[in-house]
N, C-alpha and C positions, 0 to 999 in steps of 0.2 A: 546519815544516808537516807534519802529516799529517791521513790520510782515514779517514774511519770511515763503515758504514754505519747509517744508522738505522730499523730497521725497525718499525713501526708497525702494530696490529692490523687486518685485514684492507683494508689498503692497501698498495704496493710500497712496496720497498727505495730510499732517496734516499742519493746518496755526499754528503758534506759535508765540508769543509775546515776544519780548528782548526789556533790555533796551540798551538804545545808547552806554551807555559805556562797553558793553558784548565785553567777548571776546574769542576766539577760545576753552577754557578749557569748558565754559558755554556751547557754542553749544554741545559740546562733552557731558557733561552732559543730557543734556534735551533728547538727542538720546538716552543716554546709560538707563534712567529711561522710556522712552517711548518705547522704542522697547525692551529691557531687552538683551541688549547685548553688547558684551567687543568691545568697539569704538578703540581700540588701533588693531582691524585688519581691522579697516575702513578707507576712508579716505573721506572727505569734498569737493566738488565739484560746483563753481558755475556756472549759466547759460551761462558765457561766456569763459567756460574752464579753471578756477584757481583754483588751487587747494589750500583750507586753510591752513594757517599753525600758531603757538603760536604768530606770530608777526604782527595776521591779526588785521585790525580795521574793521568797515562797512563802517566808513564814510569817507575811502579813496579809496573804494570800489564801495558802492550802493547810491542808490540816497533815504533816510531813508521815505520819503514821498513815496514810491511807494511799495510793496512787495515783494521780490526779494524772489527768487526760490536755495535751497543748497540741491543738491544730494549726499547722502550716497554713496560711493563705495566701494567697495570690493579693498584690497590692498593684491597683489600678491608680493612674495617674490622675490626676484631677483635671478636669476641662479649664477653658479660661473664664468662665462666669457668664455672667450677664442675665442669667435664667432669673432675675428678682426682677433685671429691669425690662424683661419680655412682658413680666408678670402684670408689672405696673399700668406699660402701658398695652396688654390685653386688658386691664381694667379699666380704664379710661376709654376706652373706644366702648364698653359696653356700659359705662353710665353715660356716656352722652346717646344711647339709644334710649327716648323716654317712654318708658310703658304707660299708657294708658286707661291697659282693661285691669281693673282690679275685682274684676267679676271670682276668682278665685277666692280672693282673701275673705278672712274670719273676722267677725265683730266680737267682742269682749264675750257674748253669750256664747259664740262656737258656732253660730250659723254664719252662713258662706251669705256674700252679698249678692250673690246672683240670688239666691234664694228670697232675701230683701225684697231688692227690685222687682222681682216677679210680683213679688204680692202686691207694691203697692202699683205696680201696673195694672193689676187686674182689681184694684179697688176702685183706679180712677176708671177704669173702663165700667168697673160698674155704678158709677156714680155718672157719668155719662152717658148714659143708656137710655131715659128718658126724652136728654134734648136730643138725641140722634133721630129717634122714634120722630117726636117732632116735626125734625128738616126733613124726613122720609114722608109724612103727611102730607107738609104743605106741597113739595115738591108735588105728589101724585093728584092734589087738590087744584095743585095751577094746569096741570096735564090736562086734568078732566074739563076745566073752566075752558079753556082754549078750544076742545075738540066742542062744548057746547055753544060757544057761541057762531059757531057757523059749522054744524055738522055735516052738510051737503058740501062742504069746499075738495073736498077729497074726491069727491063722485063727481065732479065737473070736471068737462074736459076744456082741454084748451085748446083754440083752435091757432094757424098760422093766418095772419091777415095781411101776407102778403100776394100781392095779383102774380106778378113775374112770376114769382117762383111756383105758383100754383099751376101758369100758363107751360111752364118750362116741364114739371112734375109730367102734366098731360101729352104734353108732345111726348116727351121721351116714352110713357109708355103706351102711345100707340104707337111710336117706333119699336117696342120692343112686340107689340100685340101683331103687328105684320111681319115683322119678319118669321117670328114664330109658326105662322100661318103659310108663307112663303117656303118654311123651310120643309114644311108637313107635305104640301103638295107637289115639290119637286120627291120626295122621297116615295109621296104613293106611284105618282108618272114613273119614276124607275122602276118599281116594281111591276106595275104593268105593261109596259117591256120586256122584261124579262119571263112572262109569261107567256106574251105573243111570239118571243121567238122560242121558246121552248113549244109552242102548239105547233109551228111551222117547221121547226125540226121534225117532231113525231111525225107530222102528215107525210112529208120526204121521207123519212122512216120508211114508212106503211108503202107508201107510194116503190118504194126500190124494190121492194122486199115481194110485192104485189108481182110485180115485173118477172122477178130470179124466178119465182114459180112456176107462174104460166110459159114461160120459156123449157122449164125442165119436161113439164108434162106434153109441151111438144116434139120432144125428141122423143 
């Protein structure tokens, strides 16, 4: 005889008694009359991850002197595949993407090639630093050569030497020089109008107002 426990998904642990010579149909039994249910979507599990099977024994198994522990599992059905040839060709779609920055990767020393590159970019630059100087010379040398040899050209004006347009230039702005003139003296003429009848009112004023009195002080 010995004891095993059988533990069962979210229900306790029950000890059970087999004898030595039991075998994988038995345990399926004792479950299927104890828990009341169809062991054919279960599977057998022991403590140290094997799963039972008809060709199990114990005692090439467990040590029959000691109580060893067999959990019920739930057995899920297998999909229909195909997850290797997803695999594949996810990986074919990602080697025909070609990378070209290898600025990450390590040379046999352990330094990164970005770090490479750097340096010999800033060696040729300074190895070129002289002829740049150079072309920065002459250029400013040609600058100055050009402003010397006719330094008044800038200071000279230019004139238009065309007659029409010059005649046309003048007309328009003594057209625009009289009207301007024209528009000045209609503006002051209203305004002096408007003073002479404002003096001619007050005088009428004066004049009415002159009248209402001498009329009172004759009564």
């Amino acid at each position: 005889m010995f004891q095993a426990y059988i533990e069962f998904p979210g229900l306790s642990n029950h000890l059970f008694n087999f004898n030595e010579s039991c075998t994988y149909k038995d345990i399926q039994e004792v479950v299927s009359k104890h828990y009341n249910v169809d062991v054919s979507r279960y599977r057998l599990k022991t403590s140290l991850g094997l799963y039972l099977n008809e060709s199990f024994h114990f005692k090439e198994y467990f040590n029959v002197s000691i109580p060893t522990c067999i959990s019920v599992m739930p057995s899920l059905l297998g999909g229909k595949g195909g997850f290797g040839n997803r695999l594949r060709s996810q990986g074919a779609k990602m080697s025909m993407i070609k990378t070209t920055n290898f600025e990450a990767c390590r040379d046999l020393s352990g330094r990164r090639l970005k770090t490479i590159h750097d340096a010999e970019r800033l060696a040729r630059h300074i190895l070129e630093e002289p002829e740049r100087k150079q072309k920065e010379k002459e250029k400013l040398k040609k600058k100055i050569e050009k402003i010397l040899e006719d330094p008044f050209e800038r200071s000279k004006k230019k004139f238009i030497e065309d007659s029409e347009f010059l005649d046309q230039s003048r007309i328009t702005q003594s057209r625009i020089e009289e009207g301007v003139i024209a528009n000045i003296e209609s503006e002051i003429m209203k305004c002096k109008n408007k003073e002479n009848n404002s003096v001619k009112i007050s005088k009428k004023w004066n004049v009415d107002s002159d009248s209402d009195t001498d009329e009172e002080t004759s009564k």
